[in-house]
C-alpha positions as CSV (number, residue, x, y, z in Angstrom):
1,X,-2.3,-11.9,-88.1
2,X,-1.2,-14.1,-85.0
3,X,-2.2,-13.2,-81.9
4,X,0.7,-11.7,-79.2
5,X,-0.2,-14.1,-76.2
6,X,1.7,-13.4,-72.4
7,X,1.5,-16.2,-70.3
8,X,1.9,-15.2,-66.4
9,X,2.6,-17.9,-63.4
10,X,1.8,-21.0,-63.5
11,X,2.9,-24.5,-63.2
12,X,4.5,-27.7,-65.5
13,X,0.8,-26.7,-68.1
14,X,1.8,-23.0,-68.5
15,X,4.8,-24.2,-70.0
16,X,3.5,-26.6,-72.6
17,X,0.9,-24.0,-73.4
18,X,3.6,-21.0,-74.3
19,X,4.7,-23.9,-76.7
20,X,1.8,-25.1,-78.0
21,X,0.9,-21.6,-78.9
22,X,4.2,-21.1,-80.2
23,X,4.2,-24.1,-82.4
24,X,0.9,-22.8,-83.9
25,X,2.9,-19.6,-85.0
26,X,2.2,-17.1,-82.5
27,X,4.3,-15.2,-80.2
28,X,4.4,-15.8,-76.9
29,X,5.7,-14.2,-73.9
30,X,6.2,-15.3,-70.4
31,X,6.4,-14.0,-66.8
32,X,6.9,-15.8,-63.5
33,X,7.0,-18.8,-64.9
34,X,10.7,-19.5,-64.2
35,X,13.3,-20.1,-67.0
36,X,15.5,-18.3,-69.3
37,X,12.8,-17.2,-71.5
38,X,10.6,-14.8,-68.9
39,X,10.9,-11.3,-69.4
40,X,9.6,-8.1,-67.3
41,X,6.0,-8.4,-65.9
42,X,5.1,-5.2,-67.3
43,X,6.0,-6.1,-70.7
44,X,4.4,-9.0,-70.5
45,X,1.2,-7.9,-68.5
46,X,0.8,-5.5,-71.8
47,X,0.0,-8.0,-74.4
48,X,-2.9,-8.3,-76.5
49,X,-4.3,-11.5,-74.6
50,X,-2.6,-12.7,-71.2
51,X,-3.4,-16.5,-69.9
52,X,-2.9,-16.3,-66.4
53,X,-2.6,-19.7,-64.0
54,X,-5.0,-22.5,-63.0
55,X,-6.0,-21.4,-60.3
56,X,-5.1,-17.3,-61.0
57,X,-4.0,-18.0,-56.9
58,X,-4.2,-20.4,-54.3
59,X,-4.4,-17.8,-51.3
60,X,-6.4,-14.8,-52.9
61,X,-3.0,-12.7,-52.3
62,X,-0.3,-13.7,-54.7
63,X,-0.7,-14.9,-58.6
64,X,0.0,-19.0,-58.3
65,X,3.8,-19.3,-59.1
66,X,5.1,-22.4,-58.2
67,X,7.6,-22.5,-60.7
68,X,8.9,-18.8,-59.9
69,X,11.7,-19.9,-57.5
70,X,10.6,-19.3,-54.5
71,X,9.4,-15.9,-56.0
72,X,5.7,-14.2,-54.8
73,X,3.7,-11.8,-57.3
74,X,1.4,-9.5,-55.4
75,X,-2.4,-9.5,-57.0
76,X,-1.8,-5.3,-56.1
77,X,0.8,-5.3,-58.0
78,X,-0.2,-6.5,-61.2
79,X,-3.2,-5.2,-61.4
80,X,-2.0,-1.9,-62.7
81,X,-0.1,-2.9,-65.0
82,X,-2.6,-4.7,-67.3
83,X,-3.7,-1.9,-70.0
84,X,-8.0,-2.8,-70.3
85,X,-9.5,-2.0,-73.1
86,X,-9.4,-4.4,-76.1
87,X,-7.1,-6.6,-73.7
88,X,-8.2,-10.3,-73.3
89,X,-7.7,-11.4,-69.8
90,X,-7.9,-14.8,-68.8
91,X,-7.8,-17.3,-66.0
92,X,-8.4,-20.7,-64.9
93,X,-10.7,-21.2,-61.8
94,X,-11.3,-17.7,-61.0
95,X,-13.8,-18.0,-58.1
96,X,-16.6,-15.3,-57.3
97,X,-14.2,-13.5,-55.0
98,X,-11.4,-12.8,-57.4
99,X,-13.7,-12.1,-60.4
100,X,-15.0,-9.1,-58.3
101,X,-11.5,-7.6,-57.2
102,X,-10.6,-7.7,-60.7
103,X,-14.0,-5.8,-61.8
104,X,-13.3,-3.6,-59.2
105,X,-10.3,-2.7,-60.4
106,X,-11.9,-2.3,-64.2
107,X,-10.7,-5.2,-65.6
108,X,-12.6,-8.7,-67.2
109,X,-11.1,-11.5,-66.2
110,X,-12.9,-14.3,-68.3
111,X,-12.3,-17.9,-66.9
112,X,-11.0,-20.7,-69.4
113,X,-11.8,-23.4,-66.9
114,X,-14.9,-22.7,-66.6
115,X,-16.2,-24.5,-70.0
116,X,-17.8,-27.3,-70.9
117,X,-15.3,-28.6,-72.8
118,X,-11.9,-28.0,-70.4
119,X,-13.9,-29.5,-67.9
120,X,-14.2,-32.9,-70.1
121,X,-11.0,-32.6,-70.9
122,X,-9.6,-32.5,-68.1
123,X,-11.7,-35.8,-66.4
124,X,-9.4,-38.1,-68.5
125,X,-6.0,-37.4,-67.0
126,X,-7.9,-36.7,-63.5
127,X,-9.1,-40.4,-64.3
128,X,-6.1,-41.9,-65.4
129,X,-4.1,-40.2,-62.9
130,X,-6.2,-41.2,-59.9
131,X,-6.3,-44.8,-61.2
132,X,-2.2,-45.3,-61.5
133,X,-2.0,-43.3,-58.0
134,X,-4.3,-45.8,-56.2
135,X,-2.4,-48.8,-57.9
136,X,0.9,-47.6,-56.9
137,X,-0.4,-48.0,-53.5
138,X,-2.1,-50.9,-53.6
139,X,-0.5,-54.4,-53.4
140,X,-2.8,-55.9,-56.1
141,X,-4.7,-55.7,-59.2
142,X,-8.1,-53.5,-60.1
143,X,-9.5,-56.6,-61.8
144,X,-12.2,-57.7,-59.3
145,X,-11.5,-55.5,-56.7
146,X,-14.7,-53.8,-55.8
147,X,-14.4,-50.0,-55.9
148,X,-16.7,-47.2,-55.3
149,X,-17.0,-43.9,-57.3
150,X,-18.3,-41.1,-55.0
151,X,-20.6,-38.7,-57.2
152,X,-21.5,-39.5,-61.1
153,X,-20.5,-35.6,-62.8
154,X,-17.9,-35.5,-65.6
155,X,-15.0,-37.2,-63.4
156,X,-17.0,-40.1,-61.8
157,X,-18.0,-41.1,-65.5
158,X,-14.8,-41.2,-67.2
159,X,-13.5,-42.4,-63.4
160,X,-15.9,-45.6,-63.5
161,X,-15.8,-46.2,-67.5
162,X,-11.5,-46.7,-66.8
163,X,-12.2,-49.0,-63.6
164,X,-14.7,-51.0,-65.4
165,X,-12.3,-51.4,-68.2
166,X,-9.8,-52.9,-66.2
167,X,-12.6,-55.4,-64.9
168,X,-13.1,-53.6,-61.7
169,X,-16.1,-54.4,-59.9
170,X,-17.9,-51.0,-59.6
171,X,-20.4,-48.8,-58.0
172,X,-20.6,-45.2,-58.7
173,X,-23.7,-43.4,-56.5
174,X,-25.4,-40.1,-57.5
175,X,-28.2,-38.2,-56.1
176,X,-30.0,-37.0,-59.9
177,X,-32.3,-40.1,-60.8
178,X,-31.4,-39.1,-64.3
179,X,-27.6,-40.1,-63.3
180,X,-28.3,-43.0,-61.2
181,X,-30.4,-44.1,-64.6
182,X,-26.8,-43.5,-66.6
183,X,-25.1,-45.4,-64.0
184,X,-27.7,-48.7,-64.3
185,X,-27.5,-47.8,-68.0
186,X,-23.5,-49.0,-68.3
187,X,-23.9,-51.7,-66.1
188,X,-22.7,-50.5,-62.6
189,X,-23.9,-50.8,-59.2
190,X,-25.4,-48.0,-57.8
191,X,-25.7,-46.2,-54.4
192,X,-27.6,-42.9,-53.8
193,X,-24.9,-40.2,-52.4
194,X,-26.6,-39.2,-49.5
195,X,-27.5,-42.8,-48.4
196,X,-24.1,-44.6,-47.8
197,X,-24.4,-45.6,-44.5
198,X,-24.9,-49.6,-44.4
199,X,-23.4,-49.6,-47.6
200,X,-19.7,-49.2,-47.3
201,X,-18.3,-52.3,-45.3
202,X,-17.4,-54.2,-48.7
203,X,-15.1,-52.2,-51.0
204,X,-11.5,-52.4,-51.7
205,X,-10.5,-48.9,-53.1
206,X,-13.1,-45.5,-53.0
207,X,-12.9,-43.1,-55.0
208,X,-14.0,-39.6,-54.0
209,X,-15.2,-36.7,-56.3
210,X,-17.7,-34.7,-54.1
211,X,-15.9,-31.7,-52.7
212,X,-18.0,-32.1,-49.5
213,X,-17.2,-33.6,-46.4
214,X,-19.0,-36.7,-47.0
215,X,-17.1,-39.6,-45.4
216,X,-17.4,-38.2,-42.1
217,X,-16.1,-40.6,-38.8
218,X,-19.8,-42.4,-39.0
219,X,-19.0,-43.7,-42.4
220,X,-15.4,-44.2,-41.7
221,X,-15.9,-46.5,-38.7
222,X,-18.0,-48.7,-41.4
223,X,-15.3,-49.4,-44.1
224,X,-13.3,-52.9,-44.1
225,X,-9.4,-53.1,-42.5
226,X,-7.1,-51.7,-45.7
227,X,-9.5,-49.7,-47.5
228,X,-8.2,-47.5,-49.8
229,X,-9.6,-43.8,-50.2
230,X,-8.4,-41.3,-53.5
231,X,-10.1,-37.7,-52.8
232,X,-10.2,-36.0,-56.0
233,X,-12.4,-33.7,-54.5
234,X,-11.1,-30.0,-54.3
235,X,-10.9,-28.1,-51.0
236,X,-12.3,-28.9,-48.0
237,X,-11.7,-32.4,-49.4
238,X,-14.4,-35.5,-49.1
239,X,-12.7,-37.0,-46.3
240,X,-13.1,-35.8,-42.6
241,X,-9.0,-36.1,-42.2
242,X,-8.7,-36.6,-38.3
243,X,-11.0,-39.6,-38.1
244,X,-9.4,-41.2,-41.2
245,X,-5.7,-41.0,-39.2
246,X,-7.1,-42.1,-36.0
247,X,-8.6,-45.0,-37.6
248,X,-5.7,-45.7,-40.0
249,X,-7.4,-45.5,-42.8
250,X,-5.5,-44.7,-45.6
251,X,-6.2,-41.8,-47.4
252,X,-3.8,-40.1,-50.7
253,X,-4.7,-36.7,-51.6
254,X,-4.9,-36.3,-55.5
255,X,-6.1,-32.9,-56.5
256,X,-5.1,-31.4,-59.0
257,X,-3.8,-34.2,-61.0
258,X,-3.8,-33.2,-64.7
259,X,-1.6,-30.3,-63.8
260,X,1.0,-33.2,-61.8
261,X,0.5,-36.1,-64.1
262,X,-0.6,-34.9,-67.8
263,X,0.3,-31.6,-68.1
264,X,0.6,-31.6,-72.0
265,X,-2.7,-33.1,-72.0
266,X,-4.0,-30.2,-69.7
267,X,-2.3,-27.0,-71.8
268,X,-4.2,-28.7,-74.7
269,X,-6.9,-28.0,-73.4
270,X,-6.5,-24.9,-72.2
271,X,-4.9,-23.9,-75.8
272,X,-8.6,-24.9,-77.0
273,X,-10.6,-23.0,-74.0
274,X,-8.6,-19.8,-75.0
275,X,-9.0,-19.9,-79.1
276,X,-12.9,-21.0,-78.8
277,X,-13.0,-18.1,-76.4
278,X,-11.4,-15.6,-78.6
279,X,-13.3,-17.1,-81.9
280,X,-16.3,-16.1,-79.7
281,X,-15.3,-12.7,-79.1
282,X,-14.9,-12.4,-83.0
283,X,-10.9,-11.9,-82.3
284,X,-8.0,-13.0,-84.7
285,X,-6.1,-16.1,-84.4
């Protein structure tokens, strides 16, 4: 028997999911997403498994809705309304925090994003968007340019293995020995991440994936007139934002880019995070 799948809030992947879900034969119903399809939130809060957005919220407060016109959903106000029990519950990028309101409130909210295999998934269109957002504001090619890939985890590899591709000259830096190893490995240059300083003056285009404040005004002060800077890193960001305008140093924010420039590649994933999790959990699909 097919699952009955409610999909609440959420942005441009929420929508391809309800259909890629759909398309496999299930039903599907939707809430806050905006559209002619949505129906009540209670309704929908009482189905058999609920997907809820990546992130479940932005501000701790109100379920992520961006596409709700202009609409808010309360976190207290939905809570009730989900039944327990047998019910699946899941989210994308819960956070400790927000996992413990929910337990406190009885219910297991398990968090798709959290897997291996989402996490992959997702690098390649955080890759690939990152690359065609730092062309767009560059007034020449990748091949040659010398680039810099700030941390070596699942986004700097795919990150530097796209560059390198497109003949890019590039160093990725780690702090693991194991990594920096991987990194010699393919045939990049390699910096040690907490050992930039002296290193920086030469590069073209950086590329940040640390979500630390690591290019603080000392390192700042050391990179060459026009240099480029992508943080991919989530909040507080990889870039210590007052020095970089004060030094006009340019600096495009591009978080959360598989949910902005690949969203069917995104709700692919996620469609896989949720069955492999159910399969798991021994339930039908």
């Amino acid at each position: 028997m097919k699952n009955l799948f409610a999909i609440i809030g959420g942005d441009q992947r929420q929508r391809f999911l309800a259909q890629l879900l759909r398309d496999d034969g299930h039903t599907v119903l939707t809430a806050c997403l905006g559209g002619g399809d949505d129906v009540p939130l209670k309704e929908a809060a009482g189905a058999a498994c609920v997907i809820l957005p990546l992130p479940v919220s932005r501000d701790g407060v109100n379920l992520h809705t961006p596409l709700w016109e202009g609409r808010t959903a309360p976190l207290t106000a939905l809570y009730p309304l989900f039944p327990g029990g047998s019910q699946v519950l899941l989210g994308g990028n819960i956070g400790a925090a927000l996992r413990e309101t929910f337990a406190m409130q009885g219910l297991t909210l398990l968090d798709y994003y959290d897997r291996e295999e989402v996490q992959i998934a997702n690098a390649v269109p955080t890759a690939e968007g990152a690359i065609a957002a730092a062309m767009s504001a560059l007034n020449r090619t990748l091949h040659r340019m010398r680039c810099l890939v700030i941390g070596y985890g699942r986004i700097g590899r795919v990150l530097s293995h796209r560059l390198w591709g497109l003949g890019a000259q590039v160093t990725a830096t780690a702090r693991r020995l194991s990594d920096l190893a991987w990194i010699d490995a393919y045939g990049y240059a390699s910096l040690r991440t907490d050992a930039l300083s002296g290193h920086l003056s030469g590069f073209d285009l950086i590329f940040n994936t640390v979500p630390v404040p690591l290019l603080r005004r000392d390192l700042l002060t050391q990179l060459k007139p026009g240099c480029l800077i992508v943080d991919l890193a989530s909040a507080p960001g990889g870039v210590e934002a007052r020095a970089a305008e004060e030094l006009s140093i340019p600096v495009l924010q591009a978080q959360g880019l598989p949910g902005r420039t690949a969203p069917a590649t995104a709700a692919a994933a996620v469609r896989g995070a949720v069955y492999h999790i159910l399969e798991e959990r021994g339930e039908p699909i």
